[in-house]
N, C-alpha and C positions, 0 to 999 in steps of 0.2 A: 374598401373597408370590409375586414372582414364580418360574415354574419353575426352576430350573437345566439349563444344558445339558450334554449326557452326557458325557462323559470321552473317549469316541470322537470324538466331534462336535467339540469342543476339541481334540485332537490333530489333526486332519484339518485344522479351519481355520488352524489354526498354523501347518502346512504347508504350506498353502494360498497365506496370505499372505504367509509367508519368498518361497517361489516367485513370489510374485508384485512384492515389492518387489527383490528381485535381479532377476528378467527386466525390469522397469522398470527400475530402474537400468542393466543392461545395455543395453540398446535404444536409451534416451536417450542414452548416452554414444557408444555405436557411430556413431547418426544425426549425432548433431552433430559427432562427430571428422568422420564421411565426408562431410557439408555441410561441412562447414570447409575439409578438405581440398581438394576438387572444386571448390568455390567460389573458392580462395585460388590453385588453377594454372590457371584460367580465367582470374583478373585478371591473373595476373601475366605468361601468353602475354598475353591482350590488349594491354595494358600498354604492352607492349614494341611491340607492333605499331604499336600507336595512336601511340607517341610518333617511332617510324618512318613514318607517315605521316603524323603533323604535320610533319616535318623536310621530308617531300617535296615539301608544301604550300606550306610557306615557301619554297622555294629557288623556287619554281616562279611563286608571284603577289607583283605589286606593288602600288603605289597607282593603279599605271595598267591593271589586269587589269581585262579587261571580263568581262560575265556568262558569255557563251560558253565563253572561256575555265577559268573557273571550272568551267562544266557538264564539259567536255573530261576536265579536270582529275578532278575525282571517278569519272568514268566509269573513268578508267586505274588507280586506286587500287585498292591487293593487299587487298581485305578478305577473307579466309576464312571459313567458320563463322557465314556469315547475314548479317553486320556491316554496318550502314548508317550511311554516314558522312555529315556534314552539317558546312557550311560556314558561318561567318556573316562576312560581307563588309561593314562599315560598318552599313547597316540592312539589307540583301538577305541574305539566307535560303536555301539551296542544299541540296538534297538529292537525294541520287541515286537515292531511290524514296521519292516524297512521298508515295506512299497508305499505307506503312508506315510511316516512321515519318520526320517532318522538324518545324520548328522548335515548333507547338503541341504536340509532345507530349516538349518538354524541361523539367525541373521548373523552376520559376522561382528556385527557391532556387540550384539548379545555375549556370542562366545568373548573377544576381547575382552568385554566388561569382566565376564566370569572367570577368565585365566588370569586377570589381575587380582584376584580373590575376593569378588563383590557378589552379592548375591543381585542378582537383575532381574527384570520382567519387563515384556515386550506384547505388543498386539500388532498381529500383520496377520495377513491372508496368503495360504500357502495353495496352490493351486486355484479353486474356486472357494475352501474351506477358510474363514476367519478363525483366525488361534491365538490365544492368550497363551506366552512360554514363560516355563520358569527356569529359571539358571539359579542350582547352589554350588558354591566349591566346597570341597574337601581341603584342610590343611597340615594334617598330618599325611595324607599320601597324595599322589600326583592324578586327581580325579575330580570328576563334577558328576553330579543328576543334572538332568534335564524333563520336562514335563511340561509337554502340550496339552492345553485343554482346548477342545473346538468351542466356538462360539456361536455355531449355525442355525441352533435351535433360538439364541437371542437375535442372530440376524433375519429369523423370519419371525418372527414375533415384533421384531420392530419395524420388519416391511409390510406384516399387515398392520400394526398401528397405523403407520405411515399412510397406509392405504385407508382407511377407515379415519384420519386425521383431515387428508387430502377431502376426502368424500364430505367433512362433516362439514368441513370449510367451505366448499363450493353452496353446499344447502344451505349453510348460514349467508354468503354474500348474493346468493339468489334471494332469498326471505330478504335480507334488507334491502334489495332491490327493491322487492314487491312491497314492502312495507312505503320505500320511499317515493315508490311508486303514488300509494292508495296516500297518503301523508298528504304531497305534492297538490294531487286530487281533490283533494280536501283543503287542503290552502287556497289552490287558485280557484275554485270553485265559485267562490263570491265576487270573484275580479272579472271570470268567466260571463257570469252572470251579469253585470254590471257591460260590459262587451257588447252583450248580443244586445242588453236593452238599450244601450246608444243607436246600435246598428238598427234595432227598430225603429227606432224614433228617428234617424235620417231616413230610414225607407218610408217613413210617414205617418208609423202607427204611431200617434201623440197619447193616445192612453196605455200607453208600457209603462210600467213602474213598478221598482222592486221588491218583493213580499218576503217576511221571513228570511230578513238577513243575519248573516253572522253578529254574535253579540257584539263583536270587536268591530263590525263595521260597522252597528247601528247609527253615528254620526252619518258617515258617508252617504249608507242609503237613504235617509233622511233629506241629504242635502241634494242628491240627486234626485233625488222624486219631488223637491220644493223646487228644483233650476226644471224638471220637465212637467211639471204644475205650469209654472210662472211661463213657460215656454210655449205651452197646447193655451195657456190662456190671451196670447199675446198676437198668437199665429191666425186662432178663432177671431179674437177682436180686430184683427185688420181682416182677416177673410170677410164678417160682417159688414167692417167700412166698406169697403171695396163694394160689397153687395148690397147696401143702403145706398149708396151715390151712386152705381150703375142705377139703384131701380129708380133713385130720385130722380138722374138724368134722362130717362125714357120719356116723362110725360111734357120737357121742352123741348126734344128732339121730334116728340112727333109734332107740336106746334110750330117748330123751327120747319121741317121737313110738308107740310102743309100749305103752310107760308110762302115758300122758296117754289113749292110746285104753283101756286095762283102766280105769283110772277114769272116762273118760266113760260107761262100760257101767254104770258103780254112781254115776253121777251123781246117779242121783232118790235115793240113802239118804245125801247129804251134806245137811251145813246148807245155805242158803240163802248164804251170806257163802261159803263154801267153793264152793259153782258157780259165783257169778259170779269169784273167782279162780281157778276153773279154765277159764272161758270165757276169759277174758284173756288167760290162758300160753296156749290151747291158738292165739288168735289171733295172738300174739306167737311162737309157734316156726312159725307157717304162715308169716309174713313172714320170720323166720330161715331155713325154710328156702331160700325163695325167692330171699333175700340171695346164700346159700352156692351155687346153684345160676347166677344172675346172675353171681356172681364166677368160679363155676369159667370160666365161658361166653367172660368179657371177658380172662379170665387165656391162653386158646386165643390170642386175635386178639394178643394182646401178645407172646408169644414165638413169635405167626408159626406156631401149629400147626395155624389155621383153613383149612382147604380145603370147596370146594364141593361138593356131590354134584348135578349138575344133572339135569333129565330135565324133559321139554315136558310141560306142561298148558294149558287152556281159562282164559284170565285170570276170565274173568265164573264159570265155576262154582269158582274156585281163591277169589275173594273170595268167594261166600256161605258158600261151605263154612269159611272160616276164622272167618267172624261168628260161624255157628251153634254152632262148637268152640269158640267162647271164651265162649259163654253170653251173645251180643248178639244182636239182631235189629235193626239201623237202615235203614233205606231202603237199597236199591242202585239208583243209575242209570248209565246209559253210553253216550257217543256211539256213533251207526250205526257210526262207522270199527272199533268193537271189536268188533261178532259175528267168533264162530268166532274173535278173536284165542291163538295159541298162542304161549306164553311160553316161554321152556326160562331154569330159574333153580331155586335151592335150593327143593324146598318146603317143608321144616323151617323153613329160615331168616325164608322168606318168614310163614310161616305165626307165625312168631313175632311176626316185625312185624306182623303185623295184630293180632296178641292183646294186645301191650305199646301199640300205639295207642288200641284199644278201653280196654282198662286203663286208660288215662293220660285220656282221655275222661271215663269211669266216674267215675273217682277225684278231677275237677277240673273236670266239667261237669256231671254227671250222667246223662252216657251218650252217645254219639256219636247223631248224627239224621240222618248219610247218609253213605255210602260213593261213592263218583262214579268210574268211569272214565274215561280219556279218552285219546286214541289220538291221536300226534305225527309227526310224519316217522320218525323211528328210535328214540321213545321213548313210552313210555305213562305215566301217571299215574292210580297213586289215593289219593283226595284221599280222609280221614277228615273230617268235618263235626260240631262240636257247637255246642252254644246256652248256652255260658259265658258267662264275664267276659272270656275272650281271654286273649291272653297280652300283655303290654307291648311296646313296643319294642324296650327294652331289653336286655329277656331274650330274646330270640329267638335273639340269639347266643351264647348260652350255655346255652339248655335240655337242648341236646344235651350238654353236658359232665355228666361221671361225678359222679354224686351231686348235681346240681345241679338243687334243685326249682324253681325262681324264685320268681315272687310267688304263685303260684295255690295255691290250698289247696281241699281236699274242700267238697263243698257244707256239713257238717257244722261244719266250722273248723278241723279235723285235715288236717294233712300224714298222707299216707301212701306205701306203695309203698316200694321200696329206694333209689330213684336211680341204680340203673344201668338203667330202663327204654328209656327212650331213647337214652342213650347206646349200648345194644347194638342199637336199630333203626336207630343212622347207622353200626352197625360193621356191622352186615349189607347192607346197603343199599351201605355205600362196597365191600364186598366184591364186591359182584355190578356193581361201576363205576357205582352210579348214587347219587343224591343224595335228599335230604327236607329240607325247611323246612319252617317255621310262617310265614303271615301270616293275616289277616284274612279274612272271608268274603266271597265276590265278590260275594252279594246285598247286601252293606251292614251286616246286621243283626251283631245282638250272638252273639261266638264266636269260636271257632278255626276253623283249618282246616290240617294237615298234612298235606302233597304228599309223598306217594314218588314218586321219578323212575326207571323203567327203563329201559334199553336194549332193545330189540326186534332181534332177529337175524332176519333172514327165512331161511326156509327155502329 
């Protein structure tokens, strides 16, 4: 399917070509009125002239006029304005400056007309010269006048119009370009506007709303700023629940968790069936806890109460130290460009990503197999490495969503973990302005690979 084009781009050329089929029509009409004109007072002085020096002609030769005569004759004749008149005399041919213009260069269709005893006029261009010819006969003796007038001073008089027509034209369909341009601008301006504050408000800013809309939209922005009202007020009030029942739930988990440790202490005098269900609860409230702790965490970033605590450290000892803290030991390598790299970023936050990575590794590969740094123009990467089954396609876009495990399961066949792991390593990550995906592993082989992307601030 082919693209569509933009609504500005449509505006403009619309404009475009209005302007462009009026300054045409314009042009054309102006040209040929002012040819017509110029053309039509040119014949009709000539005209008048011509047929005053036929008159002169006649009174002046007979059947007995010799050539001389003849020549005398033309020589004395009032032509104005270039005019080269020519005689025809029985079969003799008389012109008063042959190299310009005398009997071969009169159309034949002309002469015909004229030796049928018509008076005629013709326009053609005889060499490079445009000529307006007149043909009168004679009918008491066997002769015609003839009388060229050039037209050259009208043919460049209407090639600079032309030119100056041409010129006015292109500056009129430019101007309506730019107009439809600035028009266009101005139309989509409030749609524009309406755009980016959507795109806010997915990226998370819930107080975008539209100010000083167009009068013609004020419905729309209206209805839009009541649907992201109703929206920041709906998104707060479950962010609250959420963080009302995590904090409710703390104060039975630690009585649960108290409890469960005085019976672990007298585990060895239960039955056999009674420790393995207390091994179960005891692993089922470690994951509860975890839940309530993940939720309070994501419940922060949702009513916007996450801020960062930054301060600079050694990228390469910030990742081993984090492995070691989270009970991994996987390979670390790292490009030359990262010795002595100092990072200034959360390292709570950070440090968490690296443990919910490791975790999510652990839990669906069987344990991550290398850590990798890697050093960019203004950004760093480290890349968690394991020797799974990978993650699909398809889920790749969506792993990172809240409670979303995809297809990958524990080496075991149990799902496990809360499902907000990751989800809270792309809320910390988009926090500190950088990014993480999942693709595949760049040697080829079978696995994941999760890229966090930081920003590098130089010092």
């Amino acid at each position: 399917m082919a693209a569509r084009v933009s609504l500005r781009l449509r505006v403009s050329l619309v404009f475009g070509l209005g302007a462009l089929v009026l300054a045409a029509g314009l042009s054309l009409i102006t040209y040929e009125l002012t040819r017509d004109n110029l053309l039509t007072r040119r014949e009709d002085t000539s005209l008048a002239r011509v047929l005053f020096n036929a008159t002169q002609v006649s009174r002046l030769i007979d059947a007995e006029s010799t050539e001389q005569q003849l020549r005398d004759l033309l020589q004395n004749l009032y032509t104005p304005l270039g005019a080269r008149p020519v005689i025809r005399f029985g079969d003799l041919w008389l012109s008063a400056n042959p190299v310009e213009f005398s009997e071969p260069q009169i159309d034949p269709l002309l002469k015909d007309t004229v030796a049928r005893g018509r008076a005629a006029q013709m326009r053609y261009v005889v060499g490079e010269t445009p000529f307006a010819v007149i043909g009168i006969p004679y009918f008491d003796i066997d002769a015609a006048y003839y009388e060229a007038v050039p037209l050259d001073d009208i043919a460049d008089t209407l090639s600079s119009l032309l030119i100056a027509l041409l010129t006015g034209s292109a500056i009129t369909v430019l101007a309506g370009i730019g107009i439809g341009i600035w028009a266009a601008q101005r139309a989509v301006q409030p749609l524009t506007d309406i755009g980016e504050a959507a795109e806010a408000i997915a990226a998370g800013d819930l107080n975008t709303r539209l100010e000083g809309a167009d009068p013609d939209l004020e419905r729309l922005s209206r209805s839009f700023n009541q649907m992201a009202s109703a929206l920041q007020d709906r998104i707060e009030r479950d962010a609250r629940f959420a963080s009302n029942v995590s904090h409710e739930l703390r104060s039975p988990l630690m009585t649960l968790t108290a409890s469960l440790e005085v019976l672990r202490r007298r585990q060895g005098e239960l039955p056999v069936r009674s420790q393995t269900a207390l091994n179960l609860l005891t692993a089922d409230l470690e994951h509860f806890k975890q839940l309530v702790a993940d939720l309070l965490e994501i419940s922060r970033y949702d009513v916007g109460a996450a801020a960062l605590e930054l301060e600079d450290f050694e990228i390469i000892e910030f990742v081993q130290q984090a492995a070691r803290a989270a009970g991994h030991a996987p390979r670390v390598t790292r490009d030359p460009d990262t010795e002595g790299l100092v990072l200034r970023a959360d390292r709570r936050r950070l440090a968490q990503v690296m443990a919910n990575l490791l975790e999510n590794a652990q839990n669906h590969a069987g344990g991550a197999t290398e850590i990798h740094v890697e050093r960019f123009d203004a950004s760093v990467e480290i890349s968690v490495i394991d020797a799974g089954p990978g993650v699909r396609a398809e889920d790749r876009d969506v792993i990172f969503d809240r409670f979303s495990r995809g297809s990958r399961q524990t080496s075991g066949g149990r799902f496990s973990g809360t499902g907000l792991g990751l989800a809270l390593v792309a809320e910390h990550v988009r926090l500190h302005g950088g990014s993480v995906r999942v693709t595949e592993r760049a040697d080829g082989a079978s696995g994941a690979r999760f890229v966090v992307t930081l920003p590098v601030i130089e010092q």
